[in-house]
C-alpha positions as CSV (number, residue, x, y, z in Angstrom):
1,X,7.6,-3.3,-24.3
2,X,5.6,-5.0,-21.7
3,X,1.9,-5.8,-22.5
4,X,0.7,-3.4,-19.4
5,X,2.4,-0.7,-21.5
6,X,0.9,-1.4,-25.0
7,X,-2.4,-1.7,-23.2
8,X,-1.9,1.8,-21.5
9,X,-0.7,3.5,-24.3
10,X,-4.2,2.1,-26.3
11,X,-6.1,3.1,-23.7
12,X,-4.9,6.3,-23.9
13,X,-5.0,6.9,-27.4
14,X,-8.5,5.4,-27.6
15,X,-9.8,7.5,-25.0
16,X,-8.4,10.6,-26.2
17,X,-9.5,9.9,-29.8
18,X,-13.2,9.3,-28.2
19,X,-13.4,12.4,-26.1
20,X,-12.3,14.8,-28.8
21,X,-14.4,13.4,-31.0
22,X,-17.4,14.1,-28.4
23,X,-16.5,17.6,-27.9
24,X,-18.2,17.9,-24.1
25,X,-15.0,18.8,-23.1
26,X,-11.8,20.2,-24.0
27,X,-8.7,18.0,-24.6
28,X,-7.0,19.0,-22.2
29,X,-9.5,17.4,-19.8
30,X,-9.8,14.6,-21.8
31,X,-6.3,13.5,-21.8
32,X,-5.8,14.7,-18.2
33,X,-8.8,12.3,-17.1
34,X,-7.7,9.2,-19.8
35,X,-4.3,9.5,-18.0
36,X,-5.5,9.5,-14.6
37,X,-7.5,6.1,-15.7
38,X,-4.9,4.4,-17.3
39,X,-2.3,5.6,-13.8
40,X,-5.1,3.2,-11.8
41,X,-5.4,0.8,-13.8
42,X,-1.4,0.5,-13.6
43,X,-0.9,1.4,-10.2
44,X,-3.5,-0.2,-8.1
45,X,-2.2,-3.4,-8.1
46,X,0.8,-2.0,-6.4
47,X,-0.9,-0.6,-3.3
48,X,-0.8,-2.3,-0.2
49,X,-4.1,-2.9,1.6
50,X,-2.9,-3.7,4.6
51,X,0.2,-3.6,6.5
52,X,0.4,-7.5,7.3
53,X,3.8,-7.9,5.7
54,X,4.9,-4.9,7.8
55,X,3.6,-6.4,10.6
56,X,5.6,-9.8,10.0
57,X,9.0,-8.2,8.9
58,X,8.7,-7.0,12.7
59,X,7.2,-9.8,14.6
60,X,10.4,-11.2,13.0
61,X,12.3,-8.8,15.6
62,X,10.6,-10.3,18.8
63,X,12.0,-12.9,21.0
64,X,10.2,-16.2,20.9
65,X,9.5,-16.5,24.0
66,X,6.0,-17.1,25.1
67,X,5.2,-14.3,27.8
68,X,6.2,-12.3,24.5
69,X,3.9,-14.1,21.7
70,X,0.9,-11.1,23.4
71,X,3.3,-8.5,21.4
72,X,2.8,-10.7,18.3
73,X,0.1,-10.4,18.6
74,X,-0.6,-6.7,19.1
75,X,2.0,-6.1,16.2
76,X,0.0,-8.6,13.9
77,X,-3.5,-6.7,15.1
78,X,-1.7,-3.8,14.1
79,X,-0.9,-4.9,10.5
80,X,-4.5,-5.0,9.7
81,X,-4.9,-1.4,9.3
82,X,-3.6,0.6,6.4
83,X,0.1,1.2,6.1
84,X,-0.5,4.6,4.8
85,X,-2.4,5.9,7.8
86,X,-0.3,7.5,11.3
87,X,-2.6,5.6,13.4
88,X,-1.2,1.9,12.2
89,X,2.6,3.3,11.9
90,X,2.1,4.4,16.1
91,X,0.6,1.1,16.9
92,X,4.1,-0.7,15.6
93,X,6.4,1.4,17.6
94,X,4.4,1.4,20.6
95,X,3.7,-2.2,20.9
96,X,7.7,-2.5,19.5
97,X,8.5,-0.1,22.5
98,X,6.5,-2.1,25.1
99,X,7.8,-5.6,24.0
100,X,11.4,-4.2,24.3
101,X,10.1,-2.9,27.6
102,X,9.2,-6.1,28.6
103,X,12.5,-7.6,27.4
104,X,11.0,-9.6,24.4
105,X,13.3,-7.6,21.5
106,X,15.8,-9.7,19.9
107,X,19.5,-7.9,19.8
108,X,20.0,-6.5,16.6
């Protein structure tokens, strides 16, 4: 097993251990709120803060010309918002709409 594992599965029997011995609440809380810990613990280094890369993997779709380096810029301005959140997703296609507009899309 991978260390993250053996840590998780210690934190989680550590932490129920602890809150039945306290008794404030039930197990069933206990184990529910140990596994939600551990879950961040594991999974927060996996979520994206921003959506630079995003933002690059299409910049890498614009034409290099430079009347078209003010759409890579818009789609790299873009990129620093959170890739979870509508608002970021819309600026991509828009600005990827208006570059093709302009004639700045590569042919795929």
């Amino acid at each position: 097993m991978q260390k993250t594992t053996l840590l998780a599965l210690l934190l989680l029997a550590c932490g129920t251990v602890i809150g039945l011995l306290s008794c404030s609440k039930s197990p069933t809380d206990v184990a529910v709120d140990t596994a939600n810990a551990v879950g961040h613990k594991l999974l927060d280094p996996l979520v994206l803060k921003d959506a630079s890369a995003q933002a690059e993997r299409m910049v890498a779709y614009l034409s290099d010309k430079p009347e078209c380096e003010i759409y890579k810029a818009r789609m790299r301005e873009a990129g620093k918002g959170s890739p979870y959140e509508a608002t970021t997703q819309r600026g991509f296609v828009q600005t990827q709409q208006d570059a093709c507009k302009a004639g700045c899309c590569k042919p795929q």
